[in-house]
PDB file of N, CA, C, O and CB in Angstrom:
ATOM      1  N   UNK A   1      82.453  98.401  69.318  1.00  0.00           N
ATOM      2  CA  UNK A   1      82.797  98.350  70.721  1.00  0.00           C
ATOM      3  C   UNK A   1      83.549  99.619  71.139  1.00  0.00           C
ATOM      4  O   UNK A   1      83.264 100.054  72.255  1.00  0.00           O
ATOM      5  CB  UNK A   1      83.636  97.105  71.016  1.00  0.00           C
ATOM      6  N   UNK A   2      84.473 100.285  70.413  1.00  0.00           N
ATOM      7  CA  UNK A   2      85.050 101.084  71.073  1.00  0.00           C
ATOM      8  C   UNK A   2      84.719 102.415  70.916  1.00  0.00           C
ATOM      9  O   UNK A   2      85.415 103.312  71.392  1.00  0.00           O
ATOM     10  CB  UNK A   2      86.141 100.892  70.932  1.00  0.00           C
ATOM     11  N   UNK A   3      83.217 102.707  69.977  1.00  0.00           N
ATOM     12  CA  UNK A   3      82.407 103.843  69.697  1.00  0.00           C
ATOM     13  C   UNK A   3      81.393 103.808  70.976  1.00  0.00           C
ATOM     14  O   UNK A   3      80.696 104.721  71.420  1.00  0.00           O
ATOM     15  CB  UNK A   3      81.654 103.738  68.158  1.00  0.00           C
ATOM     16  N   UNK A   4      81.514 102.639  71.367  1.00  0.00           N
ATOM     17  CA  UNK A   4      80.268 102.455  72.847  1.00  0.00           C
ATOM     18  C   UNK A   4      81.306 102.657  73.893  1.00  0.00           C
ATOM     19  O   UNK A   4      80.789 102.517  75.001  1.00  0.00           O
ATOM     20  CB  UNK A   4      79.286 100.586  73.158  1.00  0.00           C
ATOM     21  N   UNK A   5      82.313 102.876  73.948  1.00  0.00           N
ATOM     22  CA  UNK A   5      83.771 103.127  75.129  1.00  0.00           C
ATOM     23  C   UNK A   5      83.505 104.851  74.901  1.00  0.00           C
ATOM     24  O   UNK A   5      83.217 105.653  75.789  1.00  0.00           O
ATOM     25  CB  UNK A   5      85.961 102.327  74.419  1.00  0.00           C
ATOM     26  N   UNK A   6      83.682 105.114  73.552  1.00  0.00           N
ATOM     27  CA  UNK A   6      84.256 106.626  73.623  1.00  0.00           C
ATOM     28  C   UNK A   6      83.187 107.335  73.936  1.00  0.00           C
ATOM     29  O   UNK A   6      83.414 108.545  73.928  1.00  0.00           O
ATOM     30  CB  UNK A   6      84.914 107.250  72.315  1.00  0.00           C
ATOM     31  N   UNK A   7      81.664 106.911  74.321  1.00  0.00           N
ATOM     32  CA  UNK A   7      80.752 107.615  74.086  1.00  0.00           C
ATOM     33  C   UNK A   7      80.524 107.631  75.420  1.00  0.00           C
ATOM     34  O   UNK A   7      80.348 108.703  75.999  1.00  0.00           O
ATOM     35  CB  UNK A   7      79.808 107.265  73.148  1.00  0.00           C
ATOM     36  N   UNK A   8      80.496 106.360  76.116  1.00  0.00           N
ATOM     37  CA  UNK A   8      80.428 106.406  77.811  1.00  0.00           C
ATOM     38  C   UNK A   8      82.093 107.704  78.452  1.00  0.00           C
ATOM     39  O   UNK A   8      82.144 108.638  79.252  1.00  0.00           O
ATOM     40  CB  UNK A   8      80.754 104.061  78.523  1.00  0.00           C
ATOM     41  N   UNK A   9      82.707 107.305  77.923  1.00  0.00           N
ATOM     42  CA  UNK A   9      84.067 108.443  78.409  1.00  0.00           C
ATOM     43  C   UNK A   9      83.764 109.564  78.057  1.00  0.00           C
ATOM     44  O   UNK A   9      84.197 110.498  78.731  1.00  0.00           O
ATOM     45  CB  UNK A   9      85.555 108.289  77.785  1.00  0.00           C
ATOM     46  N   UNK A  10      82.831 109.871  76.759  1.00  0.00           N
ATOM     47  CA  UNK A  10      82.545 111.046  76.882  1.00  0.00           C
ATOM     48  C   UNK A  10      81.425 111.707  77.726  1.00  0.00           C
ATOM     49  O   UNK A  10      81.339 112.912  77.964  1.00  0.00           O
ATOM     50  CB  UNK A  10      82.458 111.296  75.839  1.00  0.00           C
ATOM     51  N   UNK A  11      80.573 110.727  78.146  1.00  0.00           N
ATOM     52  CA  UNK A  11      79.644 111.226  78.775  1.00  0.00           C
ATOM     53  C   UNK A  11      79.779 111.642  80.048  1.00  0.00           C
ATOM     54  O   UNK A  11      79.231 112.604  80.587  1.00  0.00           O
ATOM     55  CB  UNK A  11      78.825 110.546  78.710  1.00  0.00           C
ATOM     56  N   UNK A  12      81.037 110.361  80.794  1.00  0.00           N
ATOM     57  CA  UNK A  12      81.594 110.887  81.869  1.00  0.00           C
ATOM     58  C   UNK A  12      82.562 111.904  82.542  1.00  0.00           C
ATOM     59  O   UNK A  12      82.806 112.122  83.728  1.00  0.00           O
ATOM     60  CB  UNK A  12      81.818 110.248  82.083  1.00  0.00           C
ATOM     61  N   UNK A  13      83.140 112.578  81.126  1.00  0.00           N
ATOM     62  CA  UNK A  13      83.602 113.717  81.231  1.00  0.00           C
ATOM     63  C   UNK A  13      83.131 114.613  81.230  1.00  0.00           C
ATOM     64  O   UNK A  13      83.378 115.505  82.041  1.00  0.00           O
ATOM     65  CB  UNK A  13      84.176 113.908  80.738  1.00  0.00           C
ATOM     66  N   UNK A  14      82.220 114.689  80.242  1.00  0.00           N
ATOM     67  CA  UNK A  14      81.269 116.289  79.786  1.00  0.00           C
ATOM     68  C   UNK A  14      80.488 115.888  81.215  1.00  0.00           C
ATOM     69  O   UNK A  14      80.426 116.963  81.812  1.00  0.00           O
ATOM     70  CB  UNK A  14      79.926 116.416  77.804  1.00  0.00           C
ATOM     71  N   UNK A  15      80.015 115.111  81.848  1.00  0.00           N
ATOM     72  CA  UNK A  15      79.425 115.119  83.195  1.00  0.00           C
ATOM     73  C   UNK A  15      80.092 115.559  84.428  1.00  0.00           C
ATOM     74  O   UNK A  15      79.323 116.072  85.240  1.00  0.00           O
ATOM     75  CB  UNK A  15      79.070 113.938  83.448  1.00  0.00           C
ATOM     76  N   UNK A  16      81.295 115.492  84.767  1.00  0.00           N
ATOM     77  CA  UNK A  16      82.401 115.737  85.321  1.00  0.00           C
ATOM     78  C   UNK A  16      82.578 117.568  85.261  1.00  0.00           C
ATOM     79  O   UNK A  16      82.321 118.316  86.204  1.00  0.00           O
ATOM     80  CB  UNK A  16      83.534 114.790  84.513  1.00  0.00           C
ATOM     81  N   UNK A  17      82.909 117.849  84.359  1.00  0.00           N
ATOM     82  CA  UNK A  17      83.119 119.429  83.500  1.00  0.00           C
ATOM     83  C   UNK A  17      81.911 119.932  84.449  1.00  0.00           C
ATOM     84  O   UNK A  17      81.953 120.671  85.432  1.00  0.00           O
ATOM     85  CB  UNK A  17      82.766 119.566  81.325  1.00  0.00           C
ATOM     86  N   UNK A  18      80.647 119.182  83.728  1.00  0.00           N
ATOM     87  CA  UNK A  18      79.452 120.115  84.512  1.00  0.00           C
ATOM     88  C   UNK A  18      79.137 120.547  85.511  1.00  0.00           C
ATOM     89  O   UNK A  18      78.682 121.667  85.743  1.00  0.00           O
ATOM     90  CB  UNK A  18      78.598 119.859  84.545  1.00  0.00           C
ATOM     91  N   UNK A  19      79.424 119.379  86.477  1.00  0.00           N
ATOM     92  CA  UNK A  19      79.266 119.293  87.769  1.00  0.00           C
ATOM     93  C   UNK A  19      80.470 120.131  88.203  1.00  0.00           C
ATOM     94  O   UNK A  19      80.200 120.468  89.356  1.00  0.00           O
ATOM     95  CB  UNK A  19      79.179 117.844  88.285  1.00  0.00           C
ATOM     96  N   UNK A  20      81.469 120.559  87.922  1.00  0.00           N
ATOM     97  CA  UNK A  20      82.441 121.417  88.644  1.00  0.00           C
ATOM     98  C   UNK A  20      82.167 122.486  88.080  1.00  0.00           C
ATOM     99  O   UNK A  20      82.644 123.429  88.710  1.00  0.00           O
ATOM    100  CB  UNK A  20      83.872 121.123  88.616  1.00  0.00           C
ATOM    101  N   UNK A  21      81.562 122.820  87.091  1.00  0.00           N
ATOM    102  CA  UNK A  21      81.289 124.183  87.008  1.00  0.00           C
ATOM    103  C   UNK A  21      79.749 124.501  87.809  1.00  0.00           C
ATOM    104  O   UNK A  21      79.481 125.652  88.153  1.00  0.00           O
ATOM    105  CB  UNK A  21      81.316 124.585  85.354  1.00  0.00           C
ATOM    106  N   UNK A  22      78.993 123.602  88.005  1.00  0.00           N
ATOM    107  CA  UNK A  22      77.774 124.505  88.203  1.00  0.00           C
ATOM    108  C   UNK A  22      77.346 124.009  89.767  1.00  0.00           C
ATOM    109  O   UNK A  22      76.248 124.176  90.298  1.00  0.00           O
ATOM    110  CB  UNK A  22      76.432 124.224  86.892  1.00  0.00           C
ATOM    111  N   UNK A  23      78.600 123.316  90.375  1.00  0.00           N
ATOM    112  CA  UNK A  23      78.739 123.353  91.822  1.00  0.00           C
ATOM    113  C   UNK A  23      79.496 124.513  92.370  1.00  0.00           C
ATOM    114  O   UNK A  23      80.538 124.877  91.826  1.00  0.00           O
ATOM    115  CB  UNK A  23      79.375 122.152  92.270  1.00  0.00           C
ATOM    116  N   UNK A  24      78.883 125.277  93.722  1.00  0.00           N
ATOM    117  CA  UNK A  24      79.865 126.279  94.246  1.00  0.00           C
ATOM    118  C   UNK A  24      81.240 125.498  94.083  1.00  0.00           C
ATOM    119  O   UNK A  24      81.397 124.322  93.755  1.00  0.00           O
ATOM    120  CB  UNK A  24      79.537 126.757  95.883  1.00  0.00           C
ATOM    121  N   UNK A  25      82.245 126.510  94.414  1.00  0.00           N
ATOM    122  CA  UNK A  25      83.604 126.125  94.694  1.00  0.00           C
ATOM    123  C   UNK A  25      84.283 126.333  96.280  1.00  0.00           C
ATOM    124  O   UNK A  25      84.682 127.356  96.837  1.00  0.00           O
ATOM    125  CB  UNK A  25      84.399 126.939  93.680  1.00  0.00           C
ATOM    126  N   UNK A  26      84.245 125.353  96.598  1.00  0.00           N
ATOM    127  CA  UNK A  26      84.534 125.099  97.762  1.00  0.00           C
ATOM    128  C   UNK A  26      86.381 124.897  97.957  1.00  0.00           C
ATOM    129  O   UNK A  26      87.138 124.097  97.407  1.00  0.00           O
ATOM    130  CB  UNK A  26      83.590 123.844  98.079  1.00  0.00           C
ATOM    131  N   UNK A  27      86.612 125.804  98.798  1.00  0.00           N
ATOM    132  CA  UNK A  27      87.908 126.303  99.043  1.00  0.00           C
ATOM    133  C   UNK A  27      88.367 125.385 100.219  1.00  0.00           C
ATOM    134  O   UNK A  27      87.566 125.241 101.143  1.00  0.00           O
ATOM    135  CB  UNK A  27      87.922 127.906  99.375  1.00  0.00           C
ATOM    136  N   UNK A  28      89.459 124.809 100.275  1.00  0.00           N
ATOM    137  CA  UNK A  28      89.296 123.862 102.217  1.00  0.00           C
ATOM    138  C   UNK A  28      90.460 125.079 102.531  1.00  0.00           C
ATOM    139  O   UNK A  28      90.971 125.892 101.761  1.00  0.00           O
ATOM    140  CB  UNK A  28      90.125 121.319 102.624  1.00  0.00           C
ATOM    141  N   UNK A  29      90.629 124.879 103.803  1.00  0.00           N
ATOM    142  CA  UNK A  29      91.460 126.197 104.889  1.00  0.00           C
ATOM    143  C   UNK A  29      92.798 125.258 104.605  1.00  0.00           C
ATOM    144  O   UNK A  29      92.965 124.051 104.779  1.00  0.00           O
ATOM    145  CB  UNK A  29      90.834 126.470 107.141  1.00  0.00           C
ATOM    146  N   UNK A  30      93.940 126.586 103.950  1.00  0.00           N
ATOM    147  CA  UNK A  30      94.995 125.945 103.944  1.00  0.00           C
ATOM    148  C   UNK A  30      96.075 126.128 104.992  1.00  0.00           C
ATOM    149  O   UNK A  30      96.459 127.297 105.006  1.00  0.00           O
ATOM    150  CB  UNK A  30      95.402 126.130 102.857  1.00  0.00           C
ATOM    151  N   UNK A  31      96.591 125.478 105.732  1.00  0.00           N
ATOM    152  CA  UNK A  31      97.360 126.047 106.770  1.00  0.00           C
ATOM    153  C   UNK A  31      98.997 127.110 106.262  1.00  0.00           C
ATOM    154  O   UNK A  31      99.724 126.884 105.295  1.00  0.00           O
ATOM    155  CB  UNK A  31      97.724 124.577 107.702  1.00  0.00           C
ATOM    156  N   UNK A  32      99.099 127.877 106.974  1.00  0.00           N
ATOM    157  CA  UNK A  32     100.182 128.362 106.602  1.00  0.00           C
ATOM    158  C   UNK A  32     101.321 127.495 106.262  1.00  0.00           C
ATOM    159  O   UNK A  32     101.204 126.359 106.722  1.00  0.00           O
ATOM    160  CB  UNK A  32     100.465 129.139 107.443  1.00  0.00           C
ATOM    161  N   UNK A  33     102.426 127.725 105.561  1.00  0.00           N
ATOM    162  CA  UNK A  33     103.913 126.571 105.278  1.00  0.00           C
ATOM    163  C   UNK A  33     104.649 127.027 106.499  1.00  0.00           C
ATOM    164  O   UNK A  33     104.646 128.153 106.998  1.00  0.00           O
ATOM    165  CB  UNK A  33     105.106 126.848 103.566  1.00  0.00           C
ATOM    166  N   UNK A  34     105.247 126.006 106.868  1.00  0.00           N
ATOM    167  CA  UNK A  34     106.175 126.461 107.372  1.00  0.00           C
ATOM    168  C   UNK A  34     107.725 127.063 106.995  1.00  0.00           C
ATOM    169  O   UNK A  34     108.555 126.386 106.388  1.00  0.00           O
ATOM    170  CB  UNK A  34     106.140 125.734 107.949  1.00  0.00           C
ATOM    171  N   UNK A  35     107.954 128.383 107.438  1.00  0.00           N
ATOM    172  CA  UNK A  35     108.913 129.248 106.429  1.00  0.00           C
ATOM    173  C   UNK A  35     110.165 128.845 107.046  1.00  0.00           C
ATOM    174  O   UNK A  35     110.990 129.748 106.907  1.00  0.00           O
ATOM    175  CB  UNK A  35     108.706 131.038 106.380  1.00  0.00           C
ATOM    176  N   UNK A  36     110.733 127.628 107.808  1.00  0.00           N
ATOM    177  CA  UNK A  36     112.110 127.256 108.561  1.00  0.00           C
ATOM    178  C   UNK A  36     113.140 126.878 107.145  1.00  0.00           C
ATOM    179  O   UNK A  36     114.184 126.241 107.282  1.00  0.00           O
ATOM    180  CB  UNK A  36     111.862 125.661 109.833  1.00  0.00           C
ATOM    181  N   UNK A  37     112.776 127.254 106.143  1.00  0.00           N
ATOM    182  CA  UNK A  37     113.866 126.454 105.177  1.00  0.00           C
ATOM    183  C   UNK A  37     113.730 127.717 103.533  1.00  0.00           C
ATOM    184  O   UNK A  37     112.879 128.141 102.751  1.00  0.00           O
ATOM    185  CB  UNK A  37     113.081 124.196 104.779  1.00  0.00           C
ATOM    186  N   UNK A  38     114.810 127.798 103.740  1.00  0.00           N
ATOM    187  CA  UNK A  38     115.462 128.279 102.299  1.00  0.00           C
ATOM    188  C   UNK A  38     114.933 128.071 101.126  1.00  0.00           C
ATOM    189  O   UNK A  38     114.945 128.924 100.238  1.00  0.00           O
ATOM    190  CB  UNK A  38     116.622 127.775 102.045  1.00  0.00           C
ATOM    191  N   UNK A  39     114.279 126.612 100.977  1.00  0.00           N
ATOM    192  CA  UNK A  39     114.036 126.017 100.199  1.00  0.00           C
ATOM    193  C   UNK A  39     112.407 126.055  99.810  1.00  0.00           C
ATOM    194  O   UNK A  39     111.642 125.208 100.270  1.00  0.00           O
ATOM    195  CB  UNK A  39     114.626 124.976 100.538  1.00  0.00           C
ATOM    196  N   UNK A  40     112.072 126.844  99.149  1.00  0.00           N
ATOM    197  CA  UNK A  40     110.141 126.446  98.813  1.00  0.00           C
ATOM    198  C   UNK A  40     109.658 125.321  99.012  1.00  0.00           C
ATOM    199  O   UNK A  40     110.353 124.419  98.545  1.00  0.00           O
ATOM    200  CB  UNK A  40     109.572 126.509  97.360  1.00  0.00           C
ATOM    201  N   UNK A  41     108.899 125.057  99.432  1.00  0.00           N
ATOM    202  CA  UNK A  41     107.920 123.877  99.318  1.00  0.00           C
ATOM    203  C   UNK A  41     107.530 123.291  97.790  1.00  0.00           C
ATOM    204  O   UNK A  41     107.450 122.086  97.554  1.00  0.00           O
ATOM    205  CB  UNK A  41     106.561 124.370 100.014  1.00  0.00           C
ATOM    206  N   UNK A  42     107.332 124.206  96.922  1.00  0.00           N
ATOM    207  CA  UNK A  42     107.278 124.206  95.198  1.00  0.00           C
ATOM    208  C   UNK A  42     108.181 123.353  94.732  1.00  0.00           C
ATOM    209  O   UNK A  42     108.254 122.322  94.064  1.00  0.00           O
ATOM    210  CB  UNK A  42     107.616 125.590  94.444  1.00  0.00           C
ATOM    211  N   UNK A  43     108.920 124.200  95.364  1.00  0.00           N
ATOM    212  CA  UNK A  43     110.379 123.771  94.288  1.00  0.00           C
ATOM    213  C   UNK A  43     111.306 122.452  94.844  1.00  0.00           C
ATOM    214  O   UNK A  43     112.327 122.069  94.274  1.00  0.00           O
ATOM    215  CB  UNK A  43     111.672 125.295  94.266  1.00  0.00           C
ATOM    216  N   UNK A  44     110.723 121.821  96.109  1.00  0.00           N
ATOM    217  CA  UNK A  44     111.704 120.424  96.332  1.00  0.00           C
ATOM    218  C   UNK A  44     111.009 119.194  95.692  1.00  0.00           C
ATOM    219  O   UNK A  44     111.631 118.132  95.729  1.00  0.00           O
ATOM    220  CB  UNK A  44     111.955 120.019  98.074  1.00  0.00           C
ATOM    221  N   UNK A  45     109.903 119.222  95.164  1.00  0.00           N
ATOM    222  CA  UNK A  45     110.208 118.332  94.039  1.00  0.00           C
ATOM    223  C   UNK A  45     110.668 118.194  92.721  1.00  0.00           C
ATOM    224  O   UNK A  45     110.626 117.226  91.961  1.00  0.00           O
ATOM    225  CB  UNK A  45     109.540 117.969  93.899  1.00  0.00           C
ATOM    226  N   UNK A  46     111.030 119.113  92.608  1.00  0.00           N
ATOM    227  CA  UNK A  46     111.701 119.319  91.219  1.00  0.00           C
ATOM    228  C   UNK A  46     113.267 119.308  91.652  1.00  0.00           C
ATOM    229  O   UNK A  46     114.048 118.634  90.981  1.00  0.00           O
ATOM    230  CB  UNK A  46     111.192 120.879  90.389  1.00  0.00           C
ATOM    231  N   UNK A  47     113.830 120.211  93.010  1.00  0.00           N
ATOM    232  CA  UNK A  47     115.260 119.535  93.243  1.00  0.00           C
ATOM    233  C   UNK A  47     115.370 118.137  93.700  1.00  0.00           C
ATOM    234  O   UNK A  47     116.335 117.437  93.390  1.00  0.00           O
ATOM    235  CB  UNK A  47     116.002 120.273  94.250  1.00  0.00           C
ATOM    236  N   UNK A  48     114.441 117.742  94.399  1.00  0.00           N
ATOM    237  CA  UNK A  48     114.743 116.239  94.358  1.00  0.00           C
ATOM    238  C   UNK A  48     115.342 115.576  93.068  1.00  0.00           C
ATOM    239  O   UNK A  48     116.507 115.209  92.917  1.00  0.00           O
ATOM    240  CB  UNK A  48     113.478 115.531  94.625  1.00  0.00           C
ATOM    241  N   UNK A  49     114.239 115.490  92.107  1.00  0.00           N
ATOM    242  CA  UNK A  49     114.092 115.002  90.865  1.00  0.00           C
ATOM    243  C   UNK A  49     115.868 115.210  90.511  1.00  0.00           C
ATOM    244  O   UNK A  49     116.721 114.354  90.745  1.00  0.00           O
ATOM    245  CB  UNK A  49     112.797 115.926  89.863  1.00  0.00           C
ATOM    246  N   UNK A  50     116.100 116.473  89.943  1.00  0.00           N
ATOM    247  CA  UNK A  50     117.293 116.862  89.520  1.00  0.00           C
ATOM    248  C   UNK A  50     118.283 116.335  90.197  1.00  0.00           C
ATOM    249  O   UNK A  50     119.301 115.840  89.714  1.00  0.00           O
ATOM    250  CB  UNK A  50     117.412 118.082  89.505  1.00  0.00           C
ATOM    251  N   UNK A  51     117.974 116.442  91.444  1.00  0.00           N
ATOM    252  CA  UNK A  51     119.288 115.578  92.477  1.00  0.00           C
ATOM    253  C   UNK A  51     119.537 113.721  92.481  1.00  0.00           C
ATOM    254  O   UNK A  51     120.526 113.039  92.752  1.00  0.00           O
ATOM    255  CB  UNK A  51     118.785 115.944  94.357  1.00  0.00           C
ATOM    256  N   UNK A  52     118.317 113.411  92.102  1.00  0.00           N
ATOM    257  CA  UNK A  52     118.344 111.784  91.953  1.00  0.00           C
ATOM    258  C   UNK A  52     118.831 111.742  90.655  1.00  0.00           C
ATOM    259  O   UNK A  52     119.678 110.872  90.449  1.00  0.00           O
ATOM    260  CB  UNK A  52     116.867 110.905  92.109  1.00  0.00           C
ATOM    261  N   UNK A  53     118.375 112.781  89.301  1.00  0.00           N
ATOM    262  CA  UNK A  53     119.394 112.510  87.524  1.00  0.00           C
ATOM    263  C   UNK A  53     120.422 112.600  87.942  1.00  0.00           C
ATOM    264  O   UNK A  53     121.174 111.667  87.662  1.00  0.00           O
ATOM    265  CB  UNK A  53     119.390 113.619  86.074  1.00  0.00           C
ATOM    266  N   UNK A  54     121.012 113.779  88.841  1.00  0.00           N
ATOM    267  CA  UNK A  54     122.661 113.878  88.663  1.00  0.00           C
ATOM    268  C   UNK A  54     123.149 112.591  89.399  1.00  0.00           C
ATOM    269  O   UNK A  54     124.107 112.070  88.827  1.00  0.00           O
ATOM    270  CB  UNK A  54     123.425 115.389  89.429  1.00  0.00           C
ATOM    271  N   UNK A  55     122.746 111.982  90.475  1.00  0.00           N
ATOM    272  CA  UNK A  55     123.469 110.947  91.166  1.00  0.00           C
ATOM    273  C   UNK A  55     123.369 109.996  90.209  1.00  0.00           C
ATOM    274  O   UNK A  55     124.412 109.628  89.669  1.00  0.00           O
ATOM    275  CB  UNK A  55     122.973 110.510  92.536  1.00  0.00           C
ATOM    276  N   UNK A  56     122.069 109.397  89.799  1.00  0.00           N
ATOM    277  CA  UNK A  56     122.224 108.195  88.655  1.00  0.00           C
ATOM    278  C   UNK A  56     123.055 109.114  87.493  1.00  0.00           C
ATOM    279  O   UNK A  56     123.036 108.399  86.491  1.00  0.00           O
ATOM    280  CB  UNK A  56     120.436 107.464  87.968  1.00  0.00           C
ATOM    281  N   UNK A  57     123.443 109.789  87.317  1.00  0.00           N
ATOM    282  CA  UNK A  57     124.363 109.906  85.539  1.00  0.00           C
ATOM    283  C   UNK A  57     125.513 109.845  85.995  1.00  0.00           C
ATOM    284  O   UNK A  57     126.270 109.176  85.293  1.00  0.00           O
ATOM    285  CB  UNK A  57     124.296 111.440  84.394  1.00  0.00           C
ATOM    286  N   UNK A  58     126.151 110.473  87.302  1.00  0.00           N
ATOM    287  CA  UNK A  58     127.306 110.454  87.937  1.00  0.00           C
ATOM    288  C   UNK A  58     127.712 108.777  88.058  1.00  0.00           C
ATOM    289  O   UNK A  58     128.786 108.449  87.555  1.00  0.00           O
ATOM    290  CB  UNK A  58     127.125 111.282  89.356  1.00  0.00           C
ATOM    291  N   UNK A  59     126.847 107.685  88.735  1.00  0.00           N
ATOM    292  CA  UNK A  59     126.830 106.652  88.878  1.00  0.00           C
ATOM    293  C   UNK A  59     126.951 106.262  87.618  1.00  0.00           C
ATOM    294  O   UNK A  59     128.034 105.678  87.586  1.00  0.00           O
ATOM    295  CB  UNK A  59     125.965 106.278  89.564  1.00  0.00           C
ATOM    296  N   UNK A  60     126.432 106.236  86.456  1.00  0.00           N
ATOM    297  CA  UNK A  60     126.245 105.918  85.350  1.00  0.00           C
ATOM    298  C   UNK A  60     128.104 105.899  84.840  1.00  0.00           C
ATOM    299  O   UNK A  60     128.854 105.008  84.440  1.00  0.00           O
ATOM    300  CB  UNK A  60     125.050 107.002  84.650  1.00  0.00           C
ATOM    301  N   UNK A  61     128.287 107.509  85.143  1.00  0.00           N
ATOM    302  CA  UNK A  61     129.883 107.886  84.353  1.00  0.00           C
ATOM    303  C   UNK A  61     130.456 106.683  85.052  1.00  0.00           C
ATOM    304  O   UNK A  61     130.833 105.695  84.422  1.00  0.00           O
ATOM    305  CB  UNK A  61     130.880 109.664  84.771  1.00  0.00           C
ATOM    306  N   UNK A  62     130.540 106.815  86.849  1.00  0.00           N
ATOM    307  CA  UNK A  62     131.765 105.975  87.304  1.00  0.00           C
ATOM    308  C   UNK A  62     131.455 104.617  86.570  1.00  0.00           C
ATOM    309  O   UNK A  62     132.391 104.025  86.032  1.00  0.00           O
ATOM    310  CB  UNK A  62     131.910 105.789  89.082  1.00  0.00           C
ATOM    311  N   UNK A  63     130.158 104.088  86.523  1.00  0.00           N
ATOM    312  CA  UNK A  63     130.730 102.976  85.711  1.00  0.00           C
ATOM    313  C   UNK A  63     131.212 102.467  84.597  1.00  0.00           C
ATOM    314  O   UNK A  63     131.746 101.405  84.275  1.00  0.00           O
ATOM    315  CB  UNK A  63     130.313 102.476  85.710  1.00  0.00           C
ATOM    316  N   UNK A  64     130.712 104.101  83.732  1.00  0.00           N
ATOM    317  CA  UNK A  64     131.657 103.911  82.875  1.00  0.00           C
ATOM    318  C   UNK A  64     133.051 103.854  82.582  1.00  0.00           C
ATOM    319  O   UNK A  64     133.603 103.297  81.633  1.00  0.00           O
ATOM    320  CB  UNK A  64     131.436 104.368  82.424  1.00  0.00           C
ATOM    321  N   UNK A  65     133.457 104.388  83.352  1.00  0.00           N
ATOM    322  CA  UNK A  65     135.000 104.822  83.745  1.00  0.00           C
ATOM    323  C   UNK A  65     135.512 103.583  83.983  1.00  0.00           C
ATOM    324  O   UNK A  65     136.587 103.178  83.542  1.00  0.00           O
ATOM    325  CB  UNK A  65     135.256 105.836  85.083  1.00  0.00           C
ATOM    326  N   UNK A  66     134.650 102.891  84.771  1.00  0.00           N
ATOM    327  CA  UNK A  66     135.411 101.353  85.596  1.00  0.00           C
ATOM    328  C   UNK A  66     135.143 100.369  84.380  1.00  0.00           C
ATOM    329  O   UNK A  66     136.258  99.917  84.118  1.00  0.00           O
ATOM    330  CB  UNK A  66     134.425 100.602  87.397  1.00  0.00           C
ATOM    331  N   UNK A  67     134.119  99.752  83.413  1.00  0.00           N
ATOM    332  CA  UNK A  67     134.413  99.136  82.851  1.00  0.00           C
ATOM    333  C   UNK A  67     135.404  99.517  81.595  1.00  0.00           C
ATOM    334  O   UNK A  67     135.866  98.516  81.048  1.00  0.00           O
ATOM    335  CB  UNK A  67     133.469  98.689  82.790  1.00  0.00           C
ATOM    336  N   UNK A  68     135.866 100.923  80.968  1.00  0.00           N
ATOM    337  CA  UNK A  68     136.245 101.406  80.150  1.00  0.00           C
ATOM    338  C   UNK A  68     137.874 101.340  80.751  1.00  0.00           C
ATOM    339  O   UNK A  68     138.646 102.070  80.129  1.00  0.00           O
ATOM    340  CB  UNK A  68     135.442 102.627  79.835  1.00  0.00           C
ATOM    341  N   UNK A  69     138.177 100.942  81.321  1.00  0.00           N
ATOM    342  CA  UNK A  69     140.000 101.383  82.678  1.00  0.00           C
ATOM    343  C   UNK A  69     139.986  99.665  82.285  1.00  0.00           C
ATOM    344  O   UNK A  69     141.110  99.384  81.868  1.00  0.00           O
ATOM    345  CB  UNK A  69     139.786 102.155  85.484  1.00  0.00           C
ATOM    346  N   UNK A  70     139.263  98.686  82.285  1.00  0.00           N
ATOM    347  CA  UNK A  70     139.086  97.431  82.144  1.00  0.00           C
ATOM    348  C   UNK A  70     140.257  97.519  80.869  1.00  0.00           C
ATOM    349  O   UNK A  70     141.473  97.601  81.039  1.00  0.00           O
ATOM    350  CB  UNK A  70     137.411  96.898  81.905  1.00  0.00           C
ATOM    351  N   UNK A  71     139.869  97.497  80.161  1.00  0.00           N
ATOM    352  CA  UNK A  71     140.351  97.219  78.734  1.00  0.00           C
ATOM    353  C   UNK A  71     141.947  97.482  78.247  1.00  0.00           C
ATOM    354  O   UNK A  71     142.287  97.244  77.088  1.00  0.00           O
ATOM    355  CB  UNK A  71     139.464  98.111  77.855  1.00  0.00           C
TER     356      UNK A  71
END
């Protein structure tokens, strides 16, 4: 059963592969960014990210602090 899985997944990949290579490449029109911010467009999901670890570890400390002041 799972030699008849890997063989259909493979077929639908190596089919996949093909078809994007031996179709033109079609580009869509990207609009300009808008340049009102300091901040890249790239790079705010990755400061997001970083900004939601530090609040949960910060959150994390105070509670540690509060059940650890317990004792």
């Amino acid at each position: 059963m799972i030699t008849g899985v890997a063989k259909r997944m493979a077929e639908q990949f190596f089919s996949a592969v093909d078809k994007e290579l031996s179709e033109p490449n079609v580009v869509a029109a990207v609009t300009p960014a808008v340049r009102n911010s300091w901040i890249p467009a790239e790079s705010r999901p990755l400061l997001v990210g970083a900004a939601g670890g530090g609040a949960l570890t910060l959150l994390g400390v105070w509670i540690g602090y509060l059940l650890g002041r317990r004792r």
